[in-house]
N, C-alpha and C positions, 0 to 999 in steps of 0.2 A: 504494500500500500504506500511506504514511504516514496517508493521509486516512481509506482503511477504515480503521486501527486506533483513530484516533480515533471515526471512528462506532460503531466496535464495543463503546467504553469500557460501552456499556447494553447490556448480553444480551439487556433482553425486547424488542428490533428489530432482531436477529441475520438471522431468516427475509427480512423485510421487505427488509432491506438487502442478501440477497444478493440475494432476486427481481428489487430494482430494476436493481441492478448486471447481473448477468447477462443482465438482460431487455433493457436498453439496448443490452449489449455485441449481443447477438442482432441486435437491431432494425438498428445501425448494418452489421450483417453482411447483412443481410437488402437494405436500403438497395446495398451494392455488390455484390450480386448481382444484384439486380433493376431500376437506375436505368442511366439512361444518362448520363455526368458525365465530366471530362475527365480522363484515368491520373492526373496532376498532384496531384490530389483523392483518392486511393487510400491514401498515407500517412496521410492529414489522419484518414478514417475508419479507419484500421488503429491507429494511435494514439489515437481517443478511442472504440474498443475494447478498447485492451488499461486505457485509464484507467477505465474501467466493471467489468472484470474485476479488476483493482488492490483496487480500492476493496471489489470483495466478499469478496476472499480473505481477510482477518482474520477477517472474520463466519462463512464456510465453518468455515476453522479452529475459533473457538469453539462453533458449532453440533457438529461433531465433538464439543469435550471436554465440553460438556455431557450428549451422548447416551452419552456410556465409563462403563458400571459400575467402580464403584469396586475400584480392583487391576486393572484391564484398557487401564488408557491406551494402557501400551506398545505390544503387541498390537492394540488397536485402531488407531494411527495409523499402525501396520508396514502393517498392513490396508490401510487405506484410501491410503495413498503411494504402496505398494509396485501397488497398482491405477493412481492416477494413472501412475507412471512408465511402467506398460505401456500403457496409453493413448497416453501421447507417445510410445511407442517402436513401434506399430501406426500411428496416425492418419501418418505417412509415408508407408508404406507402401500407404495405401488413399489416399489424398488425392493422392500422386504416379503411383499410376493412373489417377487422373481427370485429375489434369493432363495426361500423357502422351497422354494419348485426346481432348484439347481439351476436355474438360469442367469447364470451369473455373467457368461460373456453380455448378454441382452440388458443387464443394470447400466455395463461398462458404456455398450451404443446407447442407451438411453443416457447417462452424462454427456455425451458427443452431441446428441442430439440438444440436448438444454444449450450448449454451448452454440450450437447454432443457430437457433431461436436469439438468445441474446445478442449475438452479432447482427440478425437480420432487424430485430427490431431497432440498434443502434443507430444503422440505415435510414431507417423510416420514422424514426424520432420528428424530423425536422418539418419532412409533410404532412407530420400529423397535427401540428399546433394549431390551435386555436386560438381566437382572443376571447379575455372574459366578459362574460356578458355586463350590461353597464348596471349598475345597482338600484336595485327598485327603491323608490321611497316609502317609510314603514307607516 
């Protein structure tokens, strides 16, 4: 995280830097899904995924407050949080049925998969903004 923040200090490589990030963390998921390599090795790639993931979360974030109409921060980040958390609080639930069932290369593409979602949506961030609507009076 310290490092994304630094990459992040320029905005106009916000998209760039989560693609890469994310796209690495993916690849390295991608990698212990699909190689054959000794458990030993398992941390080594789980850790310079969560460092790929690290590094783009500043940029995420920024990409966020850039796309928040003006007056809608709060709101927007309740938004978008309050989604991640139920994300971590589901992806258990579905990922420890695969486990359960021995399907554990199928958790590994399903983390690949998250990772790609998050890259594409980091894309579509910017077309997706609104402006807030103007404030009723009470």
């Amino acid at each position: 995280m310290v490092v994304g923040g630094f990459l992040a200090s320029d905005p106009s490589r916000c998209e760039r830097i989560v693609g890469v990030g994310f796209g690495i963390a993916a690849a390295f998921a991608l990698v212990m899904a699909l190689a054959d390599f000794p458990p030993v090795v398992v941390p080594v790639l789980f850790g310079a995924m969560g460092f790929a993931s690290g590094i783009a979360g500043p940029s995420r974030d920024l990409l966020v407050k850039r796309s928040t109409p003006a007056n809608a921060s709060g709101r927007v980040y309740g938004v978008v949080y309050a989604g991640l958390d139920i994300g971590q609080a589901v992806a258990p639930l579905i990922f420890g049925r695969l486990m359960d069932a021995g399907q554990y290369t199928s958790v590994i593409v399903g983390l690949a998969l998250v990772q790609g979602v998050l890259i594409a949506s980091a894309f579509n961030v910017r077309r997706a903004r609104r402006e807030a609507l103007p404030a009723v009076p009470a």
